[in-house]
N, C-alpha and C positions, 0 to 999 in steps of 0.2 A: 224260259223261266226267268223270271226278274230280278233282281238282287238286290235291295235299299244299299249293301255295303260293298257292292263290288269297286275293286280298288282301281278302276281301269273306265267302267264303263259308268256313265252318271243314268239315271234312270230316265232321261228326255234319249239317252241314247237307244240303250236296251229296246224301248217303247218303240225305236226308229226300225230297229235292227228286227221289231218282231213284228212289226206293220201295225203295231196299235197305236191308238191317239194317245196323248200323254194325259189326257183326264181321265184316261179309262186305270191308271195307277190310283188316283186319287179318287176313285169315284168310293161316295158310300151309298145306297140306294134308302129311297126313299124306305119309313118304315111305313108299314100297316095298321092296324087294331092284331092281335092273339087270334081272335078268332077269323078275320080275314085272310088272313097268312093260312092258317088252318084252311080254310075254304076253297085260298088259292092252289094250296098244294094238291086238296083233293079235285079240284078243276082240272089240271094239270095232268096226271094221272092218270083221268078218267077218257079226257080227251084223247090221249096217245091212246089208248084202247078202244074207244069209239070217237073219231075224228066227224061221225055223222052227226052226231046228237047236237041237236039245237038247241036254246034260250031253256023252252018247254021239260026236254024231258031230262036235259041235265038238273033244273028245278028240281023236278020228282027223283031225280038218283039220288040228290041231294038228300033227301025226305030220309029213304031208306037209309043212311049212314047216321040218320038223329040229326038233321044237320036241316031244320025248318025256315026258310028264306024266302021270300018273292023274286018272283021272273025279274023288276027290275034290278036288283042287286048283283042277281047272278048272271046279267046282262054288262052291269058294269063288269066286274070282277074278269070275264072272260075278253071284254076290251082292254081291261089291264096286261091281261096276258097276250094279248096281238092277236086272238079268235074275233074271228066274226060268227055270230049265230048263225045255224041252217049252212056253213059254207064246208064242204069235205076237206078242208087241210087248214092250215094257219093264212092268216093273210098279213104275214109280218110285210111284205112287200105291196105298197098301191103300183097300180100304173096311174100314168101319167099324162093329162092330154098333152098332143103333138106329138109324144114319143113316139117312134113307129113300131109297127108289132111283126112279127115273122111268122109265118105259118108253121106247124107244126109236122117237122118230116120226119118222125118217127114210125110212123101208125104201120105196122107189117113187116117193119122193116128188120130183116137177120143182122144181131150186134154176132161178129162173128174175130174180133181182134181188139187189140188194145189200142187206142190211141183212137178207135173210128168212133168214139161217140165221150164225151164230155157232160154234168150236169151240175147242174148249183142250186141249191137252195138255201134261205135262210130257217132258224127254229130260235126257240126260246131256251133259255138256259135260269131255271132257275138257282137264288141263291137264298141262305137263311130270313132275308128282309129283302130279297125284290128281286131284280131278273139281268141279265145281259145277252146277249143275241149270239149265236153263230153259224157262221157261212160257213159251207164246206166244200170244194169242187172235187168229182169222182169220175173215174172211170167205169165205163157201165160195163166193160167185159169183165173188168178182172175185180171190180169194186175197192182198187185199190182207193186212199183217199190221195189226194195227190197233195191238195193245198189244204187249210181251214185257219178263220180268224176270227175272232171274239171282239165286240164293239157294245157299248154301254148305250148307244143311241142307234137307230137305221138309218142315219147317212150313207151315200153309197162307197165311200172312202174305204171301206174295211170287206168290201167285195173286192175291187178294186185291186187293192193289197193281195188279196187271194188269187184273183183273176195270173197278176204279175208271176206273184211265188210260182204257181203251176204251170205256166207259159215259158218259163226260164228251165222247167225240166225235160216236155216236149209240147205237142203242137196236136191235135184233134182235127178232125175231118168234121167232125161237126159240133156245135157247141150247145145243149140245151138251157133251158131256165124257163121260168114261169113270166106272167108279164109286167110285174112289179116295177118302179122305178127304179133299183138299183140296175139293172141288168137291162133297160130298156133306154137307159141315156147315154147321149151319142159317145162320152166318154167310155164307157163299157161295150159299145158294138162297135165303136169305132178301132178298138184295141182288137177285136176277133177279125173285121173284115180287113185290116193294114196285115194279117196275116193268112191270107185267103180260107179263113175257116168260114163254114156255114153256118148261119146262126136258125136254132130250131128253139120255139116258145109250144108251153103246154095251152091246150086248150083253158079257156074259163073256166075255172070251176069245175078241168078234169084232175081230179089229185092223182090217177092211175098215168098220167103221162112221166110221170117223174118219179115212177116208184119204187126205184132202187135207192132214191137220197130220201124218200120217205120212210121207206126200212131202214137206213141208216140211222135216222134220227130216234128211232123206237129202241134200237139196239143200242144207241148212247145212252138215252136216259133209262133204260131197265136194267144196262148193266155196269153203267157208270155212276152219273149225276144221281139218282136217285136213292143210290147206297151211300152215294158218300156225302150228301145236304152241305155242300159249298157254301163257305163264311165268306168268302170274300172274291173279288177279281181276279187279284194275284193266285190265291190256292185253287180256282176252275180253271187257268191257262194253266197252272202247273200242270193238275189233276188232266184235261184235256189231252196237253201234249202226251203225256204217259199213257192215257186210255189209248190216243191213235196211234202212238208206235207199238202197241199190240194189237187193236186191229187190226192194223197192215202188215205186221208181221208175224206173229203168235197164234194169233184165233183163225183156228180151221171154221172153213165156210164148206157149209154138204155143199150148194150149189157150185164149191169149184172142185168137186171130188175129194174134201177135204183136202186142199191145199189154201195157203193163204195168198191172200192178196196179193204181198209184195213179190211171192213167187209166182205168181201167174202174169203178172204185170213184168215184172225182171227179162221171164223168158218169153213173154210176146214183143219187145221191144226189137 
């Protein structure tokens, strides 16, 4: 949480101390047009509910909401928000030529303990007038979250930062992520294999490989971000930080028996 008046910490510090850039204090985001904003929030929405819908038939949902536009509009609009048309998840992450890719060793595989499997994704985080990104790394037995950071840009700095936080608590047997460039430069694999972890990447353009942090991401924004339309930087890292120390600790999850995360993570360590 940030403080403009802490008598102790100057805000380049705070910023230090929480792994963010320090223009992400100062950022104010670009504004919109009323009705763009309008359009982006219903893009937004719609997409965490149908992540398949392309260019075409998000157009026509549009239609039905009174909301009459061309395919190129709503082609931009969803590049706004870091969608690629036709693709099953978000594509806030490009890969990179020369970067190397991992095969993916998931497929069949029993997650049967804590620590054995690791994953990261990035999403969007919308605010009143424009957007900021966040990374989250999770535990796929117990879904605890272990790290999560908020960046106003996608450089790979603020994975990074996340990567570090969750590596300082313990250490994964395997580490997943998609093949985007945050997570595929030698900085970022290089910090997994100096630790002998395995690095596992999802298929192209498979969104089921990762989709425990894609249900993550649907469960922020339906039962956080979306109720509470974020003014600012500062109020989504607050707002944030409070949703996950009750996801991890508060909210009963059926798939863990109704226990929480941090309980099933605690006692499988």
């Amino acid at each position: 949480m940030l403080e403009p008046d802490h008598p102790q910490l100057s805000i380049t510090r705070q910023c230090q101390l929480l792994g963010l850039a320090r223009a992400t204090w100062y950022y104010q985001p670009r504004g919109e047009s009323e009705r763009n904003l309008r359009l982006l929030n219903l893009l937004d929405e719609q997409y965490t509910r149908t992540p398949f819908y392309g260019v075409p038939r998000m157009t026509a949902w549009l239609a039905t909401q009174g909301e009459r536009v061309n395919e190129k509009r709503v082609r931009r609009l969803l590049r706004l928000l870091g969608l690629t048309a036709m693709y099953p998840k978000p594509r806030l992450s490009q890969a990179v030529a020369g970067h190397r890719i991992y095969p993916y060793l998931l497929r069949n595989v029993a997650i049967t303990r804590v620590n054995q499997v690791w994953s990261t994704d990035i999403t969007y985080i919308r605010l009143s007038a424009g957007f900021v990104y966040l990374v989250a790394i999770m535990d796929w037995f117990s879904r605890y979250v272990l790290s999560w950071e908020v960046s106003v840009t996608l450089e790979s700095s603020f994975c990074l930062a996340a990567l570090d936080w969750a590596l300082c608590r313990a250490r994964p047997e395997i580490f997943n992520s998609d093949q985007g460039s945050q997570f595929t430069s030698t900085e970022f694999t290089g910090r997994l294999l100096a630790q002998g972890i395995l690095i596992s990447m999802d298929g192209r353009g498979r969104a089921l490989d990762n989709i425990f942090v894609e249900r993550l991401w649907r469960t922020v924004k339906y039962e956080d971000v979306y109720m509470k339309e974020y003014q600012s930087v500062a109020s989504t890292v607050r707002g944030l930080g409070a949703y996950f120390d009750f996801y991890n600790g508060t909210r009963l999850h059926q798939s863990l028996g109704y226990k929480t995360p941090a309980e099933v993570y605690r006692k499988g360590q």
